[in-house]
C-alpha positions in Angstrom: -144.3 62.5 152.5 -141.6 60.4 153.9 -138.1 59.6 152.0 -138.4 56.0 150.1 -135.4 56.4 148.4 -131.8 57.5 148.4 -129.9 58.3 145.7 -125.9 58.7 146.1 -123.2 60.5 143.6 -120.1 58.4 143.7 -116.9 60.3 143.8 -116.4 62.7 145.8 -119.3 61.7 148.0 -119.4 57.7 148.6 -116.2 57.2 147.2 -112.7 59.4 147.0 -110.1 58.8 144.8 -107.1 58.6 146.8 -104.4 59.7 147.6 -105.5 62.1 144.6 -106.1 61.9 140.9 -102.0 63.2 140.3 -101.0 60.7 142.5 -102.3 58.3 140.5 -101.7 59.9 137.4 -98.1 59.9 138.4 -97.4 56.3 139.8 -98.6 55.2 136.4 -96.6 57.1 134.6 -93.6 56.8 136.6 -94.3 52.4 136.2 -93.9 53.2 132.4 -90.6 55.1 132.8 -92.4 58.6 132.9 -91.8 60.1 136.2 -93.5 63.4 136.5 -93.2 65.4 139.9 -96.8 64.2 141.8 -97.8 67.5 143.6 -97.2 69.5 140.4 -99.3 67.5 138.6 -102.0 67.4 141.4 -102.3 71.4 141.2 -102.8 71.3 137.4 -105.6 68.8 137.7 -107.0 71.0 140.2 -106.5 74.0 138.6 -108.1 72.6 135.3 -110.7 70.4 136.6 -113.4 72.8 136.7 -112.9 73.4 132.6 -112.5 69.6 132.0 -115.8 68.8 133.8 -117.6 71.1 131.2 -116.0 68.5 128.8 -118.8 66.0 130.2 -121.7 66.9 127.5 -122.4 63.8 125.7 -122.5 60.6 127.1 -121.7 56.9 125.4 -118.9 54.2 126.5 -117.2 55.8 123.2 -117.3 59.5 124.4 -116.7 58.8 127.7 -113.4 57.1 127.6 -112.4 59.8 124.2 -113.2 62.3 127.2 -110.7 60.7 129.6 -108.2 60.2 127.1 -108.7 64.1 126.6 -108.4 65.3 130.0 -105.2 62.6 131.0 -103.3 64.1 127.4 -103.9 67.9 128.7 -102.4 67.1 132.5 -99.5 65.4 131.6 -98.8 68.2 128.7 -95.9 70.2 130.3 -94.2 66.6 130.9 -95.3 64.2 127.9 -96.5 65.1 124.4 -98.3 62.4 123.8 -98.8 59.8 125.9 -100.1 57.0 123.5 -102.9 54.4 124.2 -101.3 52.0 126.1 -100.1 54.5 128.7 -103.8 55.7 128.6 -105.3 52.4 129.0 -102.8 51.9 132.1 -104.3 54.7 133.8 -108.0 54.0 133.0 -107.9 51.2 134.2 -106.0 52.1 137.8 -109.5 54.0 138.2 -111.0 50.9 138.0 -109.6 49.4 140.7 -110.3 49.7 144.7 -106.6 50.7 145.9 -107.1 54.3 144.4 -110.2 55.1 146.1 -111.3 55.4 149.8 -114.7 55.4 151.1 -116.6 58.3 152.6 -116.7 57.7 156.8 -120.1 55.9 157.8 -120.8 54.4 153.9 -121.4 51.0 154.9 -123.3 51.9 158.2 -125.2 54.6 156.4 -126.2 51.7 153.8 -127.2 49.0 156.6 -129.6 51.5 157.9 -131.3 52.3 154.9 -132.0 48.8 154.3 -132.8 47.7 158.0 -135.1 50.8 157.0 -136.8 49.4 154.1 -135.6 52.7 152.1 -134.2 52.2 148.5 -130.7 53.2 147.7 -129.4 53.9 144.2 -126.3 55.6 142.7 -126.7 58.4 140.3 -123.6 59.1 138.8 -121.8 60.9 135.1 -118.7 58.4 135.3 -118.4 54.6 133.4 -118.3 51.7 133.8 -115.8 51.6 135.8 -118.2 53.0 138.6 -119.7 49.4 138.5 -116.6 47.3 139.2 -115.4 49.6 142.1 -118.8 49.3 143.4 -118.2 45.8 143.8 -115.0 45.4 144.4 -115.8 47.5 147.8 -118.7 45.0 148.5 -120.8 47.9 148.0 -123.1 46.7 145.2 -125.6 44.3 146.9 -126.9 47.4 148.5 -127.8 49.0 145.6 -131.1 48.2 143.5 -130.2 50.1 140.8 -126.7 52.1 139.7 -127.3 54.9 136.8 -124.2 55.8 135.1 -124.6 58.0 132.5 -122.1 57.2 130.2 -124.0 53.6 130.0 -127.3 55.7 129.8 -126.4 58.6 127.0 -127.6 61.1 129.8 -126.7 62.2 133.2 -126.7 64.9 135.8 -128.0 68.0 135.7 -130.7 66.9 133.0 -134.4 66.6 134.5 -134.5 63.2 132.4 -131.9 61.6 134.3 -133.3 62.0 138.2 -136.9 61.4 136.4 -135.8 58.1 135.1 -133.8 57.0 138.6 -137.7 58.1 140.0 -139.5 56.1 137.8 -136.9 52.9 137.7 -137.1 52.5 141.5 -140.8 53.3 141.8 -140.7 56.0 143.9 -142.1 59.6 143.5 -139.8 62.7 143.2 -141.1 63.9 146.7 -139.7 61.0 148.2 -136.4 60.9 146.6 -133.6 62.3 148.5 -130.3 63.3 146.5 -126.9 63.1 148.4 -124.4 64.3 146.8 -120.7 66.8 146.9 -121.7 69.2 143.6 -124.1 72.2 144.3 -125.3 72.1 140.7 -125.4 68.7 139.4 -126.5 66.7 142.9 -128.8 69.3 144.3 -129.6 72.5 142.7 -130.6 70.1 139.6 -132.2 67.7 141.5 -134.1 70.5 143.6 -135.4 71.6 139.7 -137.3 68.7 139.6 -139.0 67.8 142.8 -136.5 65.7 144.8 -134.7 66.8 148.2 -131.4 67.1 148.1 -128.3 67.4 150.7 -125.1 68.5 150.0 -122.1 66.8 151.3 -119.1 68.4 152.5 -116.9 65.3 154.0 -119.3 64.6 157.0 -120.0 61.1 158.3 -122.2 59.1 155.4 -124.5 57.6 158.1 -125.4 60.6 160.0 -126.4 62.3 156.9 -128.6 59.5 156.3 -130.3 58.8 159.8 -130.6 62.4 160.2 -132.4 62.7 156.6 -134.3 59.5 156.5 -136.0 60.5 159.9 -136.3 64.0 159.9 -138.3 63.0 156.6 -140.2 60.0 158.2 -144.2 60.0 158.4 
């Protein structure tokens, strides 16, 4: 059974925030008179992120952005108390934009190929709407036939539901859905579960992955 569809995670796979999520943390905060040492603040993102990602358990617009308003209160904690909506909204809203992100080597090569290919290509991700605006803003969009963004949805990764519904919305069996993404648990253990191949990425080139995939797995 030959692959018919690829579906992407978004960040930290096709696209990477950069320079890093204190970075941007900290320019914001230092444009509303806050400055807060960047590398410090960095480390305690890192540090933390693996307890604010279990944060992600219900998905709406609503809970979403209560989420990130959440997670942004607890970094800057040691430096500001309470950094009020406005200063929250500022920094929502720089992860909406294309300057704080960098694309994976080979994205827009890998993408070229799988529609010279005739192989669908989808993005299956747990961020917002924000995901969508990026998307375009990179020129990235007009490659996709479908982005799934489950805070639009009220479901995302690692539930079966959510890689069942990508399946059945791009017409393609499980068997020939292949799952790229940088998360062992939520882009390929999970996806594994329910019939699809997976690969995880580790930073290599986005079009090798893909040519390598797409015709080790051809008929």
């Amino acid at each position: 059974m030959g692959i018919r569809a690829v579906f992407f995670d978004a960040e930290g796979t096709l696209l990477h925030i950069y320079p890093s999520v204190g970075a941007v943390y900290a320019r914001v905060l230092a444009e509303f008179g806050h400055p807060v040492p960047e590398e410090e603040l960095e480390r305690r993102v890192r540090k933390r992120w693996p307890e604010f990602k279990r944060y992600f358990r219900d998905f709406s617009p609503e809970i979403c952005r209560r989420t990130w308003r959440r997670i942004f209160r607890e970094a800057v904690e040691p430096w500001l108390a309470d950094p009020g909506e406005e200063l929250f909204s500022a920094v929502y809203e720089a992860f909406a934009r294309p300057d704080s992100f960098r694309l994976a080597p080979g994205t827009e090569e890998g993408l070229r190929f799988l529609r010279e290919r005739g192989v669908k290509a989808a993005v299956l991700s747990n961020w917002d709407e924000r995901l969508f605006r990026v998307l375009e803003a990179f020129g990235l969009d007009r490659y996709f036939e479908r982005v799934f963004v489950a805070c639009e949805r009220g479901f995302g990764k690692p539930e079966p539901e959510f890689y069942l519904l990508a399946c059945a919305e791009m017409a393609v069996q499980p068997g020939e859905a292949l799952m790229i993404g940088d998360d062992p648990e939520l882009d390929c253990e999970a996806a594994l579960r329910v019939g699809l191949r997976a690969r995880l990425y580790r930073g290599e080139d986005i079009f090798r992955i893909i040519k390598e995939e797409v015709d080790e797995g051809a008929p």
